[in-house]
N, C-alpha and C positions, 0 to 999 in steps of 0.2 A: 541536393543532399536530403536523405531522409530524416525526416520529425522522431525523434523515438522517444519513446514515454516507457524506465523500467516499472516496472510493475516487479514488487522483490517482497518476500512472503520468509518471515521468520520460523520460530522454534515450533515443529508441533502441526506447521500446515501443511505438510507431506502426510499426514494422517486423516485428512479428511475425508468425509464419507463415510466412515466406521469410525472415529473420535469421537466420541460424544453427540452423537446424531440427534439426541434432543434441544441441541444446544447450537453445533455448527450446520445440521443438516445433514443430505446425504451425499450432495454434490462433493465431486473430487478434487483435487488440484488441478486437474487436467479439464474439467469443465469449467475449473475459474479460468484456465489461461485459453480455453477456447470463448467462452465469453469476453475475456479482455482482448483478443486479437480482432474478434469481429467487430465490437465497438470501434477501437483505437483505428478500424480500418475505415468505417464510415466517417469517420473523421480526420480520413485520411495523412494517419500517423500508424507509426509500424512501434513495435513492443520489443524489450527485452526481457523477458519473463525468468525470475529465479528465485528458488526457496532455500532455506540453509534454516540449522538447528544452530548457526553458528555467531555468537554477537559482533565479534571481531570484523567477519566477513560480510553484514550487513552495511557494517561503517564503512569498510571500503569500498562497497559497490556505492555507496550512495556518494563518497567522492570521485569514483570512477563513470560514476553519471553526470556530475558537472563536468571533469574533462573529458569526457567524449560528445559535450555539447545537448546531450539533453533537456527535451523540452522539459521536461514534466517528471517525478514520480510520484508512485502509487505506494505506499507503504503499509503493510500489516505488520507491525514488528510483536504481532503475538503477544506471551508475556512480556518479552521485552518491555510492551510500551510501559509498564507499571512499575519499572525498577533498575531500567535501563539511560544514565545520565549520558553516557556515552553515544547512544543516538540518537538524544535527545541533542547535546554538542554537536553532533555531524550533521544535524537537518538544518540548527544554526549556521552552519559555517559555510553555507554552498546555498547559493544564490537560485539553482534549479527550484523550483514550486513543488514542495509535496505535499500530497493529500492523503491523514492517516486514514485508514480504512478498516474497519472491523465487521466480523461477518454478525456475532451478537449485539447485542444492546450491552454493553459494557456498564451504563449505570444501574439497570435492571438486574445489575450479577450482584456478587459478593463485593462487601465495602472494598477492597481494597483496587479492585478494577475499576473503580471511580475514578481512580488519580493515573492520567497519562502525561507522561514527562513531556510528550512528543508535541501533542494538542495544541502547549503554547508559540512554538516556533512552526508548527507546518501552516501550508497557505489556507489549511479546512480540512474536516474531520466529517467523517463519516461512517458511524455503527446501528445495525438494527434491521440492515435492508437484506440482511444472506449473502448470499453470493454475488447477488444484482448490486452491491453498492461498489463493485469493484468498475462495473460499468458504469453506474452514477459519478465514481472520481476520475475515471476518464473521461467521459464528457464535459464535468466541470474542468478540468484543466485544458481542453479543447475551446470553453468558455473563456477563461482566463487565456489564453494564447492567443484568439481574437483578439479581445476587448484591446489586447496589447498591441497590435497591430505587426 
């Protein structure tokens, strides 16, 4: 059976590339999920890749990633992460390892993107790398699935 690590992208990052390009960059959603499928393949693990504008629908996938067995997610939950308790709750509640993920420096932003609900309960955080840190939290949970045996 296959290893799948979702890889699930919140409000806001279907506009990458033309969003804020000083800020996100130019890369699109489509070169983040081509970036996360080739990693996740050298590490021979395969990807569910999905973005939603929607809060609701992040909570469920990320319960629908522990029961379909799920090694690992990847999580951008966008603004979400700074006001969102509720998937801050669902990263608690399900045993799968995530790893938050930001393409900014979230502490180099505006005070209030300081504070991520999410930070405390995932298994490791990562912002500031672009679009490469989505490959950097793949491979660290390819670490962590190791180390686990």
């Amino acid at each position: 059976m296959a290893k799948i690590v979702f890889v699930l992208n919140g409000p806001n990052l279907n506009l990458l590339g033309t969003r804020e390009p000083q800020t996100y960059g130019r890369a699109t959603l489509k070169d983040v999920e081509t970036l996360a499928r080739d990693t996740a393949a050298r590490h021979k693990l395969d990807v569910e890749f999905r973005q939603t504008n929607h809060e609701g629908e992040l909570v469920d996938w990320i319960h629908e990633a522990q029961a379909k067995g799920a090694v690992g997610v990847v999580l951008n939950a966008g603004g979400y992460t700074h006001t969102s308790i509720a998937l801050r709750d669902a990263v608690a509640a399900v045993s799968v390892p995530v790893i938050e993920v930001h393409i900014s420096n979230i502490f180099a932003r505006e005070d209030f993107r300081h504070l991520s609900y999410i930070a405390p309960v995932a298994s490791g955080t990562l912002c500031g790398f672009g679009i490469a840190g989505y490959g950097l939290a793949i491979s660290g949970l390819a670490a962590l699935i190791e180390a686990k045996g």
